[in-house]
BAKOL-523101 format. One record per residue: residue in three letters; chain; residue number from 1; x, y, z of N, C-alpha, C, O in turn. Coordinates in nm, 2 decimals. Example, Ala and Ser with C-alpha at 12.3 -4.5 7.8 and 13.67 -1.06 7.14 Angstrom:
REM residues 2
site rest ala	kette A	nr 1	nx 1.32	ny -0.57	nz 0.78	cax 1.23	cay -0.45	caz 0.78	cx 1.32	cy -0.33	cz 0.78	ox 1.42	oy -0.33	oz 0.85 .
site rest ser	kette A	nr 2	nx 1.28	ny -0.22	nz 0.71	cax 1.37	cay -0.11	caz 0.71	cx 1.29	cy 0.00	cz 0.79	ox 1.34	oy 0.11	oz 0.80 .
This chain:
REM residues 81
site rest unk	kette A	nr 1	nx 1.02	ny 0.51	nz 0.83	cax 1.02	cay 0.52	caz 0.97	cx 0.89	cy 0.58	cz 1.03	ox 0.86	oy 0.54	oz 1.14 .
site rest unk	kette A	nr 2	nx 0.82	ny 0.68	nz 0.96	cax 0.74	cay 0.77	caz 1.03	cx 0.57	cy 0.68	cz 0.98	ox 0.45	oy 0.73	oz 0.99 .
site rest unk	kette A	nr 3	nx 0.60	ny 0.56	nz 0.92	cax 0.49	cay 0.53	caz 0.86	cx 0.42	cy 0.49	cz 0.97	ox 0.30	oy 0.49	oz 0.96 .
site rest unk	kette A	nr 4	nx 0.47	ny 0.46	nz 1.11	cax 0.38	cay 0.37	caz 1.21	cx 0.31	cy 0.47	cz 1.30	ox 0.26	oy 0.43	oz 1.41 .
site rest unk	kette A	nr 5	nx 0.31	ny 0.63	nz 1.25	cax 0.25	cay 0.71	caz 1.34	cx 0.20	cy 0.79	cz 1.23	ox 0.22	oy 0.79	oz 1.11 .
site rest unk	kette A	nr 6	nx 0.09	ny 0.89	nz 1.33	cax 0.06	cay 0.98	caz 1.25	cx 0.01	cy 1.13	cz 1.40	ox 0.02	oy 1.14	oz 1.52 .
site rest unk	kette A	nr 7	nx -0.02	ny 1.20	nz 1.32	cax -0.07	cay 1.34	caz 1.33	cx -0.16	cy 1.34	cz 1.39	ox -0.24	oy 1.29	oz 1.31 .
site rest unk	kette A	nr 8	nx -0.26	ny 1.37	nz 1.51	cax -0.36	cay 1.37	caz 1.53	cx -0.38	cy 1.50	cz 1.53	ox -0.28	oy 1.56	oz 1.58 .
site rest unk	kette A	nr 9	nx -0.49	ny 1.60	nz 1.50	cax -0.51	cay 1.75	caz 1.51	cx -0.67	cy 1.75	cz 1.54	ox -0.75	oy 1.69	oz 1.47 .
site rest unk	kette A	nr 10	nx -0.70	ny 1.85	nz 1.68	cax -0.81	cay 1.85	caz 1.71	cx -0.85	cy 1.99	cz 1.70	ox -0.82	oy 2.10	oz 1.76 .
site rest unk	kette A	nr 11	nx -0.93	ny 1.95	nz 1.59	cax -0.99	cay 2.11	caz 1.55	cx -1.13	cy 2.17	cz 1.60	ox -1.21	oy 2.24	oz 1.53 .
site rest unk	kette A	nr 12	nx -1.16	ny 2.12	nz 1.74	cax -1.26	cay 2.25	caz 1.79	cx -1.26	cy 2.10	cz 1.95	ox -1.22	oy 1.99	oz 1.97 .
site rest unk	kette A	nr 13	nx -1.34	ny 2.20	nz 2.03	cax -1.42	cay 2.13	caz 2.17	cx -1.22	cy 2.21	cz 2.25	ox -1.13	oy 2.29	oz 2.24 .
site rest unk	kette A	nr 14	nx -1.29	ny 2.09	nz 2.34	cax -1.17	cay 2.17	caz 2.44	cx -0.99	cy 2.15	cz 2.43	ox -0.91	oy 2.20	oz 2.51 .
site rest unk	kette A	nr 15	nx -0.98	ny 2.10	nz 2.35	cax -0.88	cay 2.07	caz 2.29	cx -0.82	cy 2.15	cz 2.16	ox -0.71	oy 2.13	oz 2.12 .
site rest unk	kette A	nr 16	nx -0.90	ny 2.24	nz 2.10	cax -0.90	cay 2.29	caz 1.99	cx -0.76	cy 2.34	cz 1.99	ox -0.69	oy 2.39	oz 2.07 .
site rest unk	kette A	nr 17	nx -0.76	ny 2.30	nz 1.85	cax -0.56	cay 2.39	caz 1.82	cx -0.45	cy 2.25	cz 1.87	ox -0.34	oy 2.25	oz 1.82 .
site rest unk	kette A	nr 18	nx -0.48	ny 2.17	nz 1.94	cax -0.37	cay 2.04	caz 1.97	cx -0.34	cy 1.97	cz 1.85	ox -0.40	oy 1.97	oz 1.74 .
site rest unk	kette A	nr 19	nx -0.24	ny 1.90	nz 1.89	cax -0.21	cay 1.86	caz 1.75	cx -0.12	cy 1.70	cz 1.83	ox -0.07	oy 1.74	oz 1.93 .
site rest unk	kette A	nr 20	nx -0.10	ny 1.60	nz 1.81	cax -0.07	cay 1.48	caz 1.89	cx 0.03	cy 1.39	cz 1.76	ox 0.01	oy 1.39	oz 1.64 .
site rest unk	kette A	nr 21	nx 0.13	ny 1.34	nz 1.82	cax 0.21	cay 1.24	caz 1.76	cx 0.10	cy 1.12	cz 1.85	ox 0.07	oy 1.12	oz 1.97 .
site rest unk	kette A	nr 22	nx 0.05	ny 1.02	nz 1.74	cax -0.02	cay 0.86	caz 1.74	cx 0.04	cy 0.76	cz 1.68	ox 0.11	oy 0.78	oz 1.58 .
site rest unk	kette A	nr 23	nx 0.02	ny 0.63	nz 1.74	cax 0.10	cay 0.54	caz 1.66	cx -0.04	cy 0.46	cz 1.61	ox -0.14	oy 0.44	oz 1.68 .
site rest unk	kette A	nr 24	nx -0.01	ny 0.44	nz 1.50	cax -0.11	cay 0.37	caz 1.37	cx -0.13	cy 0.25	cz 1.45	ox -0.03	oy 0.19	oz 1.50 .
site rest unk	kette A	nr 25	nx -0.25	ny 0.18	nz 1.46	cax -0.33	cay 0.09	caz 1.54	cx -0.38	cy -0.04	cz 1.36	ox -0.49	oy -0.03	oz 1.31 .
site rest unk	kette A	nr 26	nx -0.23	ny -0.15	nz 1.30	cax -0.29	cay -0.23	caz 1.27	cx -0.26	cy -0.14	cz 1.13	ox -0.33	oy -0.19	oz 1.04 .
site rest unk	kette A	nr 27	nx -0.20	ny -0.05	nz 1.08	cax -0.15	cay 0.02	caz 0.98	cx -0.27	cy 0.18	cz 0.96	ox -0.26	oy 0.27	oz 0.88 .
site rest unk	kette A	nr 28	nx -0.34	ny 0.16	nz 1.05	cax -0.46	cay 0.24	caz 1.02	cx -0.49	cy 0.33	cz 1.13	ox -0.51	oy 0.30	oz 1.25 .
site rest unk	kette A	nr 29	nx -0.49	ny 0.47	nz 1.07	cax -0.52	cay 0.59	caz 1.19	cx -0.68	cy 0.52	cz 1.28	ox -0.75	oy 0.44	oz 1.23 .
site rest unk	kette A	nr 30	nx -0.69	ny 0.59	nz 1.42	cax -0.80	cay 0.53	caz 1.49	cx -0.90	cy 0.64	cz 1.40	ox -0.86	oy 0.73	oz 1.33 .
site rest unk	kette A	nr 31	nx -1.03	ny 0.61	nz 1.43	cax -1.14	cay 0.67	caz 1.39	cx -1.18	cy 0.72	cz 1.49	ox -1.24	oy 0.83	oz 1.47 .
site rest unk	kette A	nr 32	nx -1.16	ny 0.67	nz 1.63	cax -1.22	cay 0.74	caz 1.76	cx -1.07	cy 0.72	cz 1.87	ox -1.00	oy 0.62	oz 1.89 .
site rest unk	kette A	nr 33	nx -1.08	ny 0.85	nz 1.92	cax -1.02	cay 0.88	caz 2.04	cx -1.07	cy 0.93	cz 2.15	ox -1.11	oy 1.04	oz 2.14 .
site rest unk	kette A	nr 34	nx -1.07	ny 0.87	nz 2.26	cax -1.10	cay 0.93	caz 2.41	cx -0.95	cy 1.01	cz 2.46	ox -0.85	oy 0.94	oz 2.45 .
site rest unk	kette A	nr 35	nx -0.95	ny 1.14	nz 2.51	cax -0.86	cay 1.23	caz 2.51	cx -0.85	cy 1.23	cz 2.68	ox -0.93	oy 1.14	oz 2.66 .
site rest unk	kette A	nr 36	nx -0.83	ny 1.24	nz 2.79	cax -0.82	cay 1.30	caz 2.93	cx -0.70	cy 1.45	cz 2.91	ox -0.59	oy 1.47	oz 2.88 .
site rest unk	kette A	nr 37	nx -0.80	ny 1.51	nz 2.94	cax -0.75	cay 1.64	caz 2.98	cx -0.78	cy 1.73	cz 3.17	ox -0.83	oy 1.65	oz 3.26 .
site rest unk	kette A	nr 38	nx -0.77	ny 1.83	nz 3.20	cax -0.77	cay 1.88	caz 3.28	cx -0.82	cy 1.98	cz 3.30	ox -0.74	oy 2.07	oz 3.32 .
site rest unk	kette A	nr 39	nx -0.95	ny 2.02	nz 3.30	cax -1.06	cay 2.16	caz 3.30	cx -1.07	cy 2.25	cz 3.46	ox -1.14	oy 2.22	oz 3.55 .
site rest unk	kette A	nr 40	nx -1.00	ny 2.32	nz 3.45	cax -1.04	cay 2.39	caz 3.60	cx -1.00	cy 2.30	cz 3.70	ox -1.05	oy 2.30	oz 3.81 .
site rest unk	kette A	nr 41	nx -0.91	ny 2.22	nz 3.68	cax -0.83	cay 2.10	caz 3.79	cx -0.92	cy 2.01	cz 3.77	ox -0.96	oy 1.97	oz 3.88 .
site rest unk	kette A	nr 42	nx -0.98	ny 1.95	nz 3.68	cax -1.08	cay 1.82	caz 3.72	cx -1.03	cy 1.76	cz 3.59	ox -1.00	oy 1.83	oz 3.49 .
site rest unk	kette A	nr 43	nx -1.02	ny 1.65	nz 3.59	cax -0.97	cay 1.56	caz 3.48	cx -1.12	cy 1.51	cz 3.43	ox -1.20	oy 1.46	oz 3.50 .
site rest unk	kette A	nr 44	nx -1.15	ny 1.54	nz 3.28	cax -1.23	cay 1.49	caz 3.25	cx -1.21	cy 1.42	cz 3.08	ox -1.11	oy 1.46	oz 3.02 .
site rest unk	kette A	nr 45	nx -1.29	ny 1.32	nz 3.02	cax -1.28	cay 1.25	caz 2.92	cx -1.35	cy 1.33	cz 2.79	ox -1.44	oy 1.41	oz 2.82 .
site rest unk	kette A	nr 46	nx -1.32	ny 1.32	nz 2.72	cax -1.35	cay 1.38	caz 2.60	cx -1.31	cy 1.31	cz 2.48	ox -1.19	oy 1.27	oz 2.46 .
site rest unk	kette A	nr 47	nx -1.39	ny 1.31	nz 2.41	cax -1.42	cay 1.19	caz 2.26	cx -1.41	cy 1.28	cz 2.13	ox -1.50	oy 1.37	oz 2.10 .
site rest unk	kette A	nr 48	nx -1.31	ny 1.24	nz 2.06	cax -1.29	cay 1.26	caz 1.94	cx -1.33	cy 1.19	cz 1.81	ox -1.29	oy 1.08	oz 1.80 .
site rest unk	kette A	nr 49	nx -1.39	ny 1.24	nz 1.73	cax -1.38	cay 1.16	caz 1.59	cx -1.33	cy 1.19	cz 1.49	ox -1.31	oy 1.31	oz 1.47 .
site rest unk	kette A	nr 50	nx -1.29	ny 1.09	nz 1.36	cax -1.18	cay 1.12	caz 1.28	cx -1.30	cy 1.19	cz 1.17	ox -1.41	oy 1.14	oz 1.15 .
site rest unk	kette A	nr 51	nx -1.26	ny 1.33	nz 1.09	cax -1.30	cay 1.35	caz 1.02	cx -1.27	cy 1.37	cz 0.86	ox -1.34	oy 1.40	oz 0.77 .
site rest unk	kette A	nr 52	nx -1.19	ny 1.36	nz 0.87	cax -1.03	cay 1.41	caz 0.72	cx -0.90	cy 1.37	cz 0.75	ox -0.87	oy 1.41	oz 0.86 .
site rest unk	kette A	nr 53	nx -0.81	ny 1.30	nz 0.69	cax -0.73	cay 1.26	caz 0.66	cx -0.66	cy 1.30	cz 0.56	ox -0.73	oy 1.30	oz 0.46 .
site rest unk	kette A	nr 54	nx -0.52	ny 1.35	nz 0.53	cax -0.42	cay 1.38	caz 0.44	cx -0.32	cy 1.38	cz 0.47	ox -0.29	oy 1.39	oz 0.59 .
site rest unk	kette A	nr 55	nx -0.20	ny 1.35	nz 0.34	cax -0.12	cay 1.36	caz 0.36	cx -0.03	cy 1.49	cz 0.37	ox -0.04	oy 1.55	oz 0.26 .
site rest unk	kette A	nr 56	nx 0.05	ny 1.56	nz 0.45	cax 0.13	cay 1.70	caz 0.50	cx 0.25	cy 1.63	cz 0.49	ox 0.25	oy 1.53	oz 0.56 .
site rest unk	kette A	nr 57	nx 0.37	ny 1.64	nz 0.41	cax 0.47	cay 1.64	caz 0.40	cx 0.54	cy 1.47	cz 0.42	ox 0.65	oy 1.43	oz 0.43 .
site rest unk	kette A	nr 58	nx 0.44	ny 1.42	nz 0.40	cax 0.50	cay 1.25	caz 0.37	cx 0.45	cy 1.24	cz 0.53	ox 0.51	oy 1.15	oz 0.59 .
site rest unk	kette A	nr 59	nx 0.37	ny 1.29	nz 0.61	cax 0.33	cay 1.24	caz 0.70	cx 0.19	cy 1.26	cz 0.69	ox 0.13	oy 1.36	oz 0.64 .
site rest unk	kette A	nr 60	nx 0.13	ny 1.12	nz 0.75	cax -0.06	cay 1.11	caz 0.76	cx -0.06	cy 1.22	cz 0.89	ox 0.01	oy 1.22	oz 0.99 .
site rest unk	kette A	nr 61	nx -0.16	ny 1.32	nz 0.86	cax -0.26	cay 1.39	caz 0.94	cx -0.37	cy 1.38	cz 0.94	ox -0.44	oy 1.40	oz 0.84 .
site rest unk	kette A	nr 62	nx -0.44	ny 1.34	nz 1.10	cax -0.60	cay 1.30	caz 1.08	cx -0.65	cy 1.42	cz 1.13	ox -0.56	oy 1.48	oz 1.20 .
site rest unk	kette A	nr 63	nx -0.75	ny 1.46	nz 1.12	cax -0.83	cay 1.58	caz 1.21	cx -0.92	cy 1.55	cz 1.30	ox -0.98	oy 1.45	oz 1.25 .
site rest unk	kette A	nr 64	nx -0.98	ny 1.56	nz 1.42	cax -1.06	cay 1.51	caz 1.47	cx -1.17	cy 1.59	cz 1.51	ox -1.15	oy 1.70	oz 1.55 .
site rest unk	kette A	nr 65	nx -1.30	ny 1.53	nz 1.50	cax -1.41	cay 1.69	caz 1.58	cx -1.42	cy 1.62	cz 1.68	ox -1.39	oy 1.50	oz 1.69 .
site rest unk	kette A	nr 66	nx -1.49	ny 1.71	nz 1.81	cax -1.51	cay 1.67	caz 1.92	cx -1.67	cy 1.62	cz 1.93	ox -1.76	oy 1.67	oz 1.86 .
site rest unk	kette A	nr 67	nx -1.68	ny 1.49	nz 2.03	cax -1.81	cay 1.49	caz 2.04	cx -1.86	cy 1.53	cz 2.18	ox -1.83	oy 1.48	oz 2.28 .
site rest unk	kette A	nr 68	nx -1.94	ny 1.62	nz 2.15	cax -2.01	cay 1.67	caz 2.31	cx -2.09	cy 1.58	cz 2.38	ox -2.10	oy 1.57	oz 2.50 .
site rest unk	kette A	nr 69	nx -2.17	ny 1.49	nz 2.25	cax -2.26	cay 1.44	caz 2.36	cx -2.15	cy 1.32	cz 2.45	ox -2.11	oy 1.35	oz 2.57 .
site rest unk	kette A	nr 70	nx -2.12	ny 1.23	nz 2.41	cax -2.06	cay 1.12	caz 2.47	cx -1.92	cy 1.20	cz 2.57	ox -1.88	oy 1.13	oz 2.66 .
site rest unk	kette A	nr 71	nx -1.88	ny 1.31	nz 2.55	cax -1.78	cay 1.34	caz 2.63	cx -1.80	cy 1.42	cz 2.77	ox -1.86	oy 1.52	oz 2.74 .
site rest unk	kette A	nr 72	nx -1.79	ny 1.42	nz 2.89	cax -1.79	cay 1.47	caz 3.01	cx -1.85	cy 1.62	cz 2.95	ox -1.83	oy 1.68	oz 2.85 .
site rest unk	kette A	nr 73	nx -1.93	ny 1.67	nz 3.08	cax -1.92	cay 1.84	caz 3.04	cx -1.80	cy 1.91	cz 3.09	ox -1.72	oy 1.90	oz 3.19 .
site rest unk	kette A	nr 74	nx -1.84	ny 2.01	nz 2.95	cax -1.69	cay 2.15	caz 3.00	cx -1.72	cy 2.25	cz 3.06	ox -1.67	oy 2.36	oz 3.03 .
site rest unk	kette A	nr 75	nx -1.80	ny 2.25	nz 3.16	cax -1.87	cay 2.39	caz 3.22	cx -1.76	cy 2.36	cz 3.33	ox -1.70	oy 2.25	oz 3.36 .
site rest unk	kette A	nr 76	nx -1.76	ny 2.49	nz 3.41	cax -1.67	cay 2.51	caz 3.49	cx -1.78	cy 2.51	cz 3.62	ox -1.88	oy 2.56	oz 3.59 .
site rest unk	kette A	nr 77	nx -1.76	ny 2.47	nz 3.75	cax -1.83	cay 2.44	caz 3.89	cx -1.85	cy 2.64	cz 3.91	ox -1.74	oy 2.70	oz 3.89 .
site rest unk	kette A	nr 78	nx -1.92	ny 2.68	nz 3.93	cax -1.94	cay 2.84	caz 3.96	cx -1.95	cy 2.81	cz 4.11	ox -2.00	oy 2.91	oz 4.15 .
site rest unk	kette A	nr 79	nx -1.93	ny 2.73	nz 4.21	cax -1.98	cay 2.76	caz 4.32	cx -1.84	cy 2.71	cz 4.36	ox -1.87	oy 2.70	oz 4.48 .
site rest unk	kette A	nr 80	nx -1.73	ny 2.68	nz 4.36	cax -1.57	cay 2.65	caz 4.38	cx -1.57	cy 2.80	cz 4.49	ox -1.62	oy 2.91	oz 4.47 .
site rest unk	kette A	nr 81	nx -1.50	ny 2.76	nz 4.58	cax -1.46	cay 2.88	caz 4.67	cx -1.56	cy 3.02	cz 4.66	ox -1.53	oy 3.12	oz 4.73 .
């Protein structure tokens, strides 16, 4: 049953420490993810890539690092109110 999903864990950028239920794309974890999150109220994109894969407890876990360049910046607007 759990074979059609896996684990996603993002281990650094703005997401660091998440961890995501994915469903397997074609039997195979994705190699790249675009993430939308929420920084200081602004919805911005951010790109992941797959770096390690293992198996945790009869479930696939992928890791992902973040990429800065292709992903929106994370700086926060200093001139807000």
């Amino acid at each position: 049953m759990g074979d059609a999903t896996y684990v996603a864990e993002f281990i650094d950028g703005p997401l660091e420490g998440d961890f995501e239920q994915r469903a397997l794309v074609r039997g195979e974890p994705e190699k790249r993810v675009g993430m939308v999150a929420a920084v200081d109220g602004l919805e911005s994109l951010f790109w992941y890539d797959a770096v390690e894969q293992k198996d945790v407890g009869g479930q696939l876990r992928v890791r992902f690092r973040f990429d800065a360049a292709d992903s929106d910046p994370v700086e926060s607007d200093e001139e807000n109110d």
